[in-house]
N, C-alpha and C positions, 0 to 999 in steps of 0.2 A: 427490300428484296432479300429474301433467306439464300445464302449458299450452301453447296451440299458440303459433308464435312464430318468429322465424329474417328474418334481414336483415342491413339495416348502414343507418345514416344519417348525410345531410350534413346538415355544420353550415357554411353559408357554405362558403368555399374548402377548408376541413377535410375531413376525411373520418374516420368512426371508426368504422370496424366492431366488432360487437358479435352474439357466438356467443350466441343467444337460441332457440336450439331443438334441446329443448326445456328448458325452466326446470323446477325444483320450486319451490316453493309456498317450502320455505324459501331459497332461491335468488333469488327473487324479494324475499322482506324485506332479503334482504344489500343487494341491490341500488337498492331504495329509501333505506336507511338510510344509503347512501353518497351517492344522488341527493338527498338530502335535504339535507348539507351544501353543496349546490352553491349557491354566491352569485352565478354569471352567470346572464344570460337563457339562454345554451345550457344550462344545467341544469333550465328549464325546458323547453325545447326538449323536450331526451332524456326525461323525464318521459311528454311529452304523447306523442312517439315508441313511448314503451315499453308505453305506457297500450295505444295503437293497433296494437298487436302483439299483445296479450294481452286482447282482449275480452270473450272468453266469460268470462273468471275475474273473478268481483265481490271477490276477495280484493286484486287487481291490480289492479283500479280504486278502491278505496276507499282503498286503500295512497296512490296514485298522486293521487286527491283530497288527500289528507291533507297529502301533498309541495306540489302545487300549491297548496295554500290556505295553505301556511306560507311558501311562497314568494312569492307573487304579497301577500301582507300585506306587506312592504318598498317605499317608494316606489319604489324606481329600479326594480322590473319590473312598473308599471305598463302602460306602452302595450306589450302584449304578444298582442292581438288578431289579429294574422297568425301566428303560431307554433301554430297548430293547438291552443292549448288549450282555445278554448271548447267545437269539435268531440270534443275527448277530454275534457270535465268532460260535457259535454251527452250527449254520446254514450255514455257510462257509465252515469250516469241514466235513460237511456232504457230499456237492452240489460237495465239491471238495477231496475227499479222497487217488486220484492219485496224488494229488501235493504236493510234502516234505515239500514246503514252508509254503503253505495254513498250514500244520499240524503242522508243529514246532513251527508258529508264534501262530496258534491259542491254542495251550498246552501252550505255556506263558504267554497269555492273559488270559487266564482259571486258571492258578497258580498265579497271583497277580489279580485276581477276588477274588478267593475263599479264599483271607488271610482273609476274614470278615467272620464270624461263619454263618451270613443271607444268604450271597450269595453263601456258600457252599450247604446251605441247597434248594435253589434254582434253582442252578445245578445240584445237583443230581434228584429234580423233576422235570427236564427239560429231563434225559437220557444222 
């Protein structure tokens, strides 16, 4: 099954485009499994980016939870409240409420978000 999807994103003075439409399903694991090893904040960045490209697919957002709650559990990407990830863990959540996955991964991604006092306070004025 194809997701919809297609862009490029900045990263700071960067720029990395990124041929994202449309993706398959397995296309999409390649692709987290590689974001996944990313140890800068811009790998969270691309995450949250790739999440918000691919909404409708709860396969892509629970993927993409998974990534960001293994990631955002290391102190140094702690203060990471501006990088659109709470909008793409919350936002996933929402879009997708029927699926255990989409909810479990993204309540773990929301509990090593929120170990930073900023980003609790951020979530909560998120809803």
């Amino acid at each position: 099954a194809a997701t919809n999807g297609g862009g490029q994103m900045t990263n700071g003075g960067d720029q990395i485009t990124l041929d994202v439409a449309p993706l398959e399903e397995d296309t999409v694991d390649i692709i987290f499994n590689l974001m996944g090893a990313a140890a800068a904040t811009g790998g969270i960045k691309a995450v949250a980016w790739l999440m918000g490209r691919h909404t409708s697919s709860a396969n892509v957002q629970e993927k993409g939870c998974t990534v960001l709650s293994r990631l955002l559990a290391k102190a140094e990407h702690q203060v990471v409240a501006t990088n659109g990830v709470i909008e793409a863990v919350v936002g996933a959540m929402e879009k997708h409420e029927a699926s255990a996955g989409v909810q479990e991964k993204g309540c773990r991604a929301l509990r090593n978000l929120t170990a930073n006092a900023e980003n609790r306070a951020a979530v909560a004025a998120r809803g």
